[in-house]
C-alpha positions as a printed Julia matrix, in Angstrom:
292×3 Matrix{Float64}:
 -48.81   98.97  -11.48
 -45.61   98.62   -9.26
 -45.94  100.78   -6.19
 -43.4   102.55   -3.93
 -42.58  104.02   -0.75
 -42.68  107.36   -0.6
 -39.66  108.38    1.29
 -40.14  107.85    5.14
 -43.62  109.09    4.97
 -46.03  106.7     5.08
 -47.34  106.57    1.65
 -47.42  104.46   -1.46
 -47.13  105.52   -4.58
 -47.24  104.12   -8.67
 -43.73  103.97  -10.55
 -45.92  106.31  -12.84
 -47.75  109.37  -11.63
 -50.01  111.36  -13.96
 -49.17  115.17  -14.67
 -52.5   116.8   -14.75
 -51.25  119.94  -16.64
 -52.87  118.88  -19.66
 -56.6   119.07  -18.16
 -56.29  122.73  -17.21
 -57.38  124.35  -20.12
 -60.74  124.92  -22.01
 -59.99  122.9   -24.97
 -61.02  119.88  -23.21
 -64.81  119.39  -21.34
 -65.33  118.5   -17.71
 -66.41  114.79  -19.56
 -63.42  114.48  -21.11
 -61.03  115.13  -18.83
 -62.78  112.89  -16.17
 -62.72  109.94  -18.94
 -58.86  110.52  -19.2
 -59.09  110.27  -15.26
 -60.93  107.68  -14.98
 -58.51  105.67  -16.99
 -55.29  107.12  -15.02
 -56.9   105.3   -12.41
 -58.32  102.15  -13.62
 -54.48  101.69  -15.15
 -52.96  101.06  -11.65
 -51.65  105.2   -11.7
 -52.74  106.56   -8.05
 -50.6   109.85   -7.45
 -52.14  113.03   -9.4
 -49.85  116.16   -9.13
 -51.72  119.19  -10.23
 -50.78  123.17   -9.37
 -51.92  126.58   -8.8
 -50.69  127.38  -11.96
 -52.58  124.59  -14.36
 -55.75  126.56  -14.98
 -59.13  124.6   -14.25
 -57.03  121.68  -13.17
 -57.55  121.48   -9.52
 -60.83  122.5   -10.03
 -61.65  119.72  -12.2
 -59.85  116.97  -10.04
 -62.0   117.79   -7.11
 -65.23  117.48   -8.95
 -64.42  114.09  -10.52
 -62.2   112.87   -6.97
 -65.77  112.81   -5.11
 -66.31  109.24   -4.26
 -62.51  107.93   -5.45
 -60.35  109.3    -1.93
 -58.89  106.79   -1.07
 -58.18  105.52   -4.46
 -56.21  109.01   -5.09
 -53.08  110.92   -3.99
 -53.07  114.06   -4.96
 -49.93  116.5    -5.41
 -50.49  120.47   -5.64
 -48.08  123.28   -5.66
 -48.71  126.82   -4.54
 -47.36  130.12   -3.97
 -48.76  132.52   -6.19
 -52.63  133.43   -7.61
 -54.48  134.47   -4.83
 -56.3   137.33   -5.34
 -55.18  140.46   -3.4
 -52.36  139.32   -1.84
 -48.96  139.18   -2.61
 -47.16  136.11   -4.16
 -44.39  134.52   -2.38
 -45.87  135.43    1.08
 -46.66  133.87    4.05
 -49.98  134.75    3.96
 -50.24  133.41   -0.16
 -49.09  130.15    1.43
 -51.64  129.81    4.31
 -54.57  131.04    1.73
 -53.26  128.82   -1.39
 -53.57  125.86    0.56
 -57.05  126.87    1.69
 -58.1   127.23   -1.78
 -56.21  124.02   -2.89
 -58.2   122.01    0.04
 -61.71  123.81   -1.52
 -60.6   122.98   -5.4
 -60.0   119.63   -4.55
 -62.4   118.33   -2.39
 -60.04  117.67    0.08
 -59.47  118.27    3.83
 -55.86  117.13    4.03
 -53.73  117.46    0.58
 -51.5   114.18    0.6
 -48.39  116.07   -0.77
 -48.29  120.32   -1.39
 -45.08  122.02   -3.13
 -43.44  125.3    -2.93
 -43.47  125.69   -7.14
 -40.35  126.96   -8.35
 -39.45  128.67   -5.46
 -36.19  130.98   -5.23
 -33.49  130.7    -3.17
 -33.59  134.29   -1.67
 -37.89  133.67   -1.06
 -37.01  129.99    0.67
 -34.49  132.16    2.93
 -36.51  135.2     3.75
 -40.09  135.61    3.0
 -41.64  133.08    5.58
 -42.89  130.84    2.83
 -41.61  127.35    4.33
 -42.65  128.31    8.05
 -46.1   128.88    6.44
 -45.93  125.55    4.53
 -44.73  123.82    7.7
 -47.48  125.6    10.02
 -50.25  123.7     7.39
 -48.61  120.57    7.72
 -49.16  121.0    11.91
 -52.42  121.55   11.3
 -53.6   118.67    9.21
 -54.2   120.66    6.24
 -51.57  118.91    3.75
 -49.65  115.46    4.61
 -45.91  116.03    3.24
 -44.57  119.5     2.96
 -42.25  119.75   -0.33
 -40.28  121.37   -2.7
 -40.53  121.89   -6.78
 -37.65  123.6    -8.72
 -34.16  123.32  -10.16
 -30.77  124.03  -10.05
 -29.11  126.49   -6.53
 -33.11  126.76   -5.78
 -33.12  122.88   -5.19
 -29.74  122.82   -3.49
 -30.99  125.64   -1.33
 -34.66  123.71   -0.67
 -32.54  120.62    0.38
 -30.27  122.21    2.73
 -33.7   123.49    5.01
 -34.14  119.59    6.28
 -37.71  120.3     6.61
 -39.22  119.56    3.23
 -40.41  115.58    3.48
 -40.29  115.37   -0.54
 -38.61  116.96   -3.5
 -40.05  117.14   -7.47
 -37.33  118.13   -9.99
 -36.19  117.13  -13.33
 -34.2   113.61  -14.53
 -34.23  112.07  -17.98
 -31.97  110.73  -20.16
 -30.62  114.3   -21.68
 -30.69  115.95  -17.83
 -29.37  113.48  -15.71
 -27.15  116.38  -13.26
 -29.59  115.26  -10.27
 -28.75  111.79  -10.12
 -26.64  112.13   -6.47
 -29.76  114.29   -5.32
 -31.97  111.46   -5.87
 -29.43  109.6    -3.77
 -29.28  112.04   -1.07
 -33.2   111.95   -0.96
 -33.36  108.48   -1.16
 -31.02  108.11    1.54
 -32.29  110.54    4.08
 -36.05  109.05    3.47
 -37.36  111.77    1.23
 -40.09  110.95   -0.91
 -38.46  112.03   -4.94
 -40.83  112.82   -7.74
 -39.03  113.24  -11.05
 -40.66  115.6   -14.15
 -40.06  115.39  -17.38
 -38.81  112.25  -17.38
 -39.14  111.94  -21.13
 -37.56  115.15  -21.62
 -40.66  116.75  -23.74
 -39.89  113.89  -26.09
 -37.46  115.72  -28.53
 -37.49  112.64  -30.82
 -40.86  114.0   -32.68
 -38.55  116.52  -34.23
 -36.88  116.28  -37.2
 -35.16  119.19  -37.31
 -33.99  121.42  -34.63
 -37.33  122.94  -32.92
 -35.92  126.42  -32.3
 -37.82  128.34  -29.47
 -39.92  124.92  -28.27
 -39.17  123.79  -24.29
 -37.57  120.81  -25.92
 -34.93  122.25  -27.76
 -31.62  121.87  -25.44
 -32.53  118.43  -25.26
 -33.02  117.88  -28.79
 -29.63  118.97  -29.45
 -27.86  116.81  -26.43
 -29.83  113.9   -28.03
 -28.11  114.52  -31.14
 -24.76  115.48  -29.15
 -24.98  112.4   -27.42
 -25.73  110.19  -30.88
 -27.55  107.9   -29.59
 -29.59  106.26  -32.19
 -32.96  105.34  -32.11
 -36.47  105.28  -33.68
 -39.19  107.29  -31.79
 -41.03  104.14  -30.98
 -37.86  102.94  -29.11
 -37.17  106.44  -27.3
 -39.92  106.93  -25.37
 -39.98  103.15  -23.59
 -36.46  103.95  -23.43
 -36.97  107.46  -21.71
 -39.66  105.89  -19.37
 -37.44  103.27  -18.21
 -34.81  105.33  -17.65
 -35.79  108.06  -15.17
 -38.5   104.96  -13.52
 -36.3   103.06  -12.43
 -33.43  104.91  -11.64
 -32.21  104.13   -8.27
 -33.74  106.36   -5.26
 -36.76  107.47   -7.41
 -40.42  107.27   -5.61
 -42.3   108.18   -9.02
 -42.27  109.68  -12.15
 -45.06  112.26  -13.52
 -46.44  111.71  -17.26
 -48.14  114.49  -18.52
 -50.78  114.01  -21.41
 -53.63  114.28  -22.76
 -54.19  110.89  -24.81
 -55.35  107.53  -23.29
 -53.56  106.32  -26.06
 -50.49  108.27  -24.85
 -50.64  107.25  -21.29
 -51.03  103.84  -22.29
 -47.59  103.04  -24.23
 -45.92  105.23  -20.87
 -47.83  102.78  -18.6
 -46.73   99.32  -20.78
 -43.01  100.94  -20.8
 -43.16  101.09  -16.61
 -45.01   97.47  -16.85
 -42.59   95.63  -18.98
 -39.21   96.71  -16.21
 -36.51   98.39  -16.3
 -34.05   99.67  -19.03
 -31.39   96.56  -20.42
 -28.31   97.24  -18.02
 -26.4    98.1   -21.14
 -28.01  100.43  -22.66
 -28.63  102.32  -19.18
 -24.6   102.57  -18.88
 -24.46  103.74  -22.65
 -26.72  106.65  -21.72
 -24.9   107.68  -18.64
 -21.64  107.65  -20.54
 -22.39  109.62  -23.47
 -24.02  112.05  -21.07
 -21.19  112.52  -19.15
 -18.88  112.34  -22.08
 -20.25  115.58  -23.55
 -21.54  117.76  -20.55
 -19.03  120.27  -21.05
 -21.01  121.24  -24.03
 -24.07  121.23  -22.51
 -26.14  124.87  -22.28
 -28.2   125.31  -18.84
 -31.93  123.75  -18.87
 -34.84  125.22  -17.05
């Protein structure tokens, strides 16, 4: 698996991280989940970005991460869920990344995140100062940032965040001069949804799933391809954009993780059909309704 450097800060990471949403809930047992684990890592993947917010997720990493820590980089976001105190606090901050470090079996967490933080909480609630004060103290590695839109513009202007985590895929491509930026001024840059909740499994417009503005720029933007061609296509895209550290794959299929890990192996997207993407993006955005 090709690896990267993560901004100015030291680490490296896989062109393909793995989005450990999908482990969270009680559908799946502790022995599944670490089989799906154990082959995130035995596929060359070694970033795992988790949150507060994903259920038994962390939980679940740190029981299988015992023995593998220095096989593993691990991403968590916090800012909310701690019982009796306030969300979007300095003291939620302080305590989430106590009870990150105890989930996950880990004294220092390689990279945390604000998640989805507002402008007006960046700028007044003491939440970064409290992220910052845990990076002083050894507790997490890289202090960073996970949202969208004014919120990311907002996180960017602080300076102090060593890495960002936003959205970039074929049918949201508005953050390609952040990546830039980021790139530029040594940030480490973690893209979501890079395959845009895969939009191409619907038929028919999928009114009221996450997926549906993208479903209709993909058919705004006409370009036409089978599924089985989409999702290399979608990999390769946001991968190897320019300026990108990693991308995160969420799923909970080997199988699944396995045609996202051949798409990252085989390189990136033809030239061509990179440009042909960019342009009808940029042809229609006009028409384009906001995405969260």
């Amino acid at each position: 698996m090709l690896k990267r450097s993560f901004g100015n800060t030291g680490i490296s990471v896989s062109a393909l991280g793995f989005g450990a949403g999908h482990i969270g809930g009680e559908d799946k047992s502790d022995s599944e989940v670490f089989r799906l684990l154990d082959a995130v890592i035995d596929s060359g993947i070694n970033l795992i970005d988790t949150a507060r917010g994903y259920g038994l997720s962390e939980e679940r990493i740190g029981k299988w991460i015992r023995g593998k820590k220095n096989e593993v980089i691990i991403s968590t976001k916090v800012g909310y869920g701690i019982e009796g105190i306030e969300d979007w606090t300095y003291e939620c901050i302080i305590k989430g990344v106590e009870a990150a470090r105890g989930f996950l079996s880990r004294d220092t967490i390689d990279i945390v995140h604000l998640h989805s933080c507002s402008s007006l909480i960046l700028q007044n609630n003491g939440v970064v100062e409290a992220l910052l004060k845990c990076k002083e103290e050894g507790k997490i590695g890289c202090a960073a940032y996970s949202g969208e839109n004014e919120d990311l513009q907002t996180a960017m202007s602080f300076g102090c965040f060593d890495s960002f985590q936003f959205s970039y895929n074929l049918f949201d491509q508005n953050n390609y001069e952040s990546i830039n930026h980021l790139s530029l001024s040594g940030r480490g840059v973690i893209i979501k949804r890079p395959i845009a909740n895969a939009p191409w499994r619907f038929k028919t417009q999928p009114f009221g799933n996450y997926c549906e503005e993208y479903w209709l720029r993909m058919k705004k933007m006409g370009v036409e391809m089978t599924e089985d061609e989409y999702l290399p296509a979608a990999v390769k895209f946001s991968a190897f954009a320019s300026g990108v550290s990693t991308i995160i794959a969420g799923t909970g299929s080997v199988d699944h993780l396995m045609s996202i890990v051949k798409a990252i192996e085989e390189g990136d997207l033809e030239a061509e059909l990179r440009e042909r993407f960019i342009h009808c993006f940029n042809h229609h955005q006009d028409d384009w309704r906001p995405q969260i």
